[in-house]
N, C-alpha and C positions, 0 to 999 in steps of 0.2 A: 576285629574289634570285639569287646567285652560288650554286649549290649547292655544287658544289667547293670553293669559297672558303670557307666554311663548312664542309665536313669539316677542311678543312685546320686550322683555329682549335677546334677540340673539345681537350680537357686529352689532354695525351698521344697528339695524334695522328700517324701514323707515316702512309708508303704502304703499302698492303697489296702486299707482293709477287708478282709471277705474276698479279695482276688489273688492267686498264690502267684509270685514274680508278677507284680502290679506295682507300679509307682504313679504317685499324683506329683505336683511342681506347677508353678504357677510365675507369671510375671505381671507383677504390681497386682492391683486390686480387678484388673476388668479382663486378663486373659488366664484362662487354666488351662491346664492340660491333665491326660493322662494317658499311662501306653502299659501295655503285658507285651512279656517276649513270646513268641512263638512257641508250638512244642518240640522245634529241632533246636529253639534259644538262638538263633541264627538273627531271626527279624523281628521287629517292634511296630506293633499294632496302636495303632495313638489316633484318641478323640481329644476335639480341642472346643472348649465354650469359651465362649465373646458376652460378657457384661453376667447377665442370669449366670448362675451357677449350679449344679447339680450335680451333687457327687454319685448320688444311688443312678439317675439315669447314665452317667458315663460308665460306669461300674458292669451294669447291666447291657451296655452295647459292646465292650469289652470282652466280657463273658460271653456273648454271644459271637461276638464275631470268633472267637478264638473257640470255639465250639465247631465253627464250620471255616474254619480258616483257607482250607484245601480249596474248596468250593470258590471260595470268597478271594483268596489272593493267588491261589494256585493257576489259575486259568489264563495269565498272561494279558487279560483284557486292562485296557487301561481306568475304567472303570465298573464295576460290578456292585449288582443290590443283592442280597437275600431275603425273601420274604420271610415271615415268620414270628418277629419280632414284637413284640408290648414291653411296655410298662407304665405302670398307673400314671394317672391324669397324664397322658399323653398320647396323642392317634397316631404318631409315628408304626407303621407295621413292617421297615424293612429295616434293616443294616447295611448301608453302604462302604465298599474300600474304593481307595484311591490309590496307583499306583505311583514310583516315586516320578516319575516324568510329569506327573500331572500336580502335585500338589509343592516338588521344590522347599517343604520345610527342612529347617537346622542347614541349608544350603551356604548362608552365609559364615558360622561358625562351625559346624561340625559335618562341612561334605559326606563325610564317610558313612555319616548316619544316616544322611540323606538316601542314599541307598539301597536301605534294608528296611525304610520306612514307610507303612501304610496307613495314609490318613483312614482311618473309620468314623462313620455318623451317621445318629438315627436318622432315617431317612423315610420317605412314601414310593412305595413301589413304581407308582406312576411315572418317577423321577426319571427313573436310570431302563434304559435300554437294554444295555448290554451290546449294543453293535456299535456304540460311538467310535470316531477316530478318535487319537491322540487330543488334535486340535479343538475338537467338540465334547473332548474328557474335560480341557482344560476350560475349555470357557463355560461350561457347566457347571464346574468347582470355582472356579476360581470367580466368577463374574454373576450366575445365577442362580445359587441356590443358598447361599447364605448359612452355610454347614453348619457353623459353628452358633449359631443363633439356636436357643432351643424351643425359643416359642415361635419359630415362623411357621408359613403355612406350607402348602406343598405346592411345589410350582412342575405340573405333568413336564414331560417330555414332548417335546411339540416341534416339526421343520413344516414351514410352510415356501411357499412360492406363491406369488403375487401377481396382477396387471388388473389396473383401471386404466380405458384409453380416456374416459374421465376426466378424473380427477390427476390424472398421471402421477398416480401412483402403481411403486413395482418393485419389484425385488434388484438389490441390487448387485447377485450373481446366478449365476448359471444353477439347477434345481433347486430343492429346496435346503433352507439354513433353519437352525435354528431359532427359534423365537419363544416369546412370552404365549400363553392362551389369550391373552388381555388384544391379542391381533384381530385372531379371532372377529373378537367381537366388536372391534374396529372395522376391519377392510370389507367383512360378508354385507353389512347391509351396504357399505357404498356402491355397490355391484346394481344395486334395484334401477331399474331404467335403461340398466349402461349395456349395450351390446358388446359381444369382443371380451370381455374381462373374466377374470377367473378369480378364485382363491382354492389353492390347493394345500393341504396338511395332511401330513402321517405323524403318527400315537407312535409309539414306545415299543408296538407289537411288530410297525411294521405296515400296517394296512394305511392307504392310503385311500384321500375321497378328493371330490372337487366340484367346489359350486359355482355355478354360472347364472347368468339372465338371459331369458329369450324369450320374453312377453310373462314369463313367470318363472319361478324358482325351480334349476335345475341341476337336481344331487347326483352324482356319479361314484361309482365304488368299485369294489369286487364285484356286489350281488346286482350290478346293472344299474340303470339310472331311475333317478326317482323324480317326477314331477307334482305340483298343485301342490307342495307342501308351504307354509306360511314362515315368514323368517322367524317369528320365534320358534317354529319347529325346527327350522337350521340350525340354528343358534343354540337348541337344547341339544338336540341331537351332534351337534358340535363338540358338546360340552362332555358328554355321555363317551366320546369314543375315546378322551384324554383319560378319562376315569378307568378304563378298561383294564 
């Protein structure tokens, strides 16, 4: 298929100015898009905003993703960030793609597009991993990050594993899943008092920690275990290794 040829026939579609083979197309008033073809013209690199509108920031993660394309969609992962990335009034600092397994757009009307398509969006490095499966590409994209929004915030990369014998609460598969940070700081202080219980999470990196009660608060890591520390020192220090 003609990928360009193809932007070009999308409802409303224009040249995206200042990007060379860029097209914008939009449906109704509350969804835009926009996509560049590749440098082999083979595949189509597409950002998509939800309500807010901004042509210069799509423009701009565009240009960059198609800057480091190789890096960014060559690598076979089903989702990858690049760090690197600004543009004014925004703290976005990565570039995120999605591959087509993960993100399913034009699936309905134009399968074949679907295939050579990678969602791009500004994104926080914090986000994306890089070692996701398929199944945690998708529910990433698809259920917690809110891509296409451009004023959200950044929601890190977070798998936790749970047990209060408590409160009975606990995770409810085998290691840890994914989760919100917002767990965090939910399940760590229910742990105070309660013998037996954990809260365990690993960051984005990779490194994982885990805290426990045993007459006081006790951090485990790589670098060994740590005692006497106060929950809001957990709780920051919780906060600090999402940021990482």
């Amino acid at each position: 298929m003609n990928v360009l040829s193809t932007l070009a026939g999308f409802p409303n579609a224009a040249p995206l100015a200042g990007l060379d083979r860029a097209w914008t197309w939009s449906l109704g008033p509350v969804l835009h898009f926009a996509g560049v073809v590749t440098a082999d013209g083979n595949r189509l690199l597409q950002t998509n905003q939800r309500g807010r509108h901004d042509e210069d920031l799509a423009r701009a993660v565009l240009a960059f993703a198609r800057r480091h394309e190789e890096t960014l969609i060559g690598e076979g992962r089903p989702i990858k960030a690049i760090r690197g990335f600004s543009a004014a009034d925004y703290a976005f600092d990565a570039v995120a793609a999605t591959a087509p397994a993960v993100h399913g757009h034009h699936k309905a009307q134009n399968p074949d597009l679907t295939t050579v398509t990678y969602i791009v969006f500004p994104a926080f490095a914090t986000e994306v991993s890089g070692r996701e499966s398929l199944e945690e590409a998708q529910a990433r994209y698809q259920k917690m990050l809110s891509s296409a929004e451009i004023g959200r915030e950044a929601v890190p990369f977070l798998k936790v594993s749970y047990d209060n014998p408590r409160t009975g609460g606990g995770s409810a598969n085998d290691g840890r899943a994914l989760a919100y940070p917002r767990t965090l700081c939910q399940e760590i202080p229910q742990l105070e008092g309660t013998s037996g219980g954990f809260v365990e999470w690993e960051n984005r990196t990779g490194e994982v920690w885990r805290v426990a009660w045993d007459g006081e608060w006790v951090l485990s890591g790589a670098e060994g275990e740590r005692r006497g520390m106060g929950l809001d020192e957990i709780l920051e220090f919780s906060d600090e290794t999402l940021r990482a």
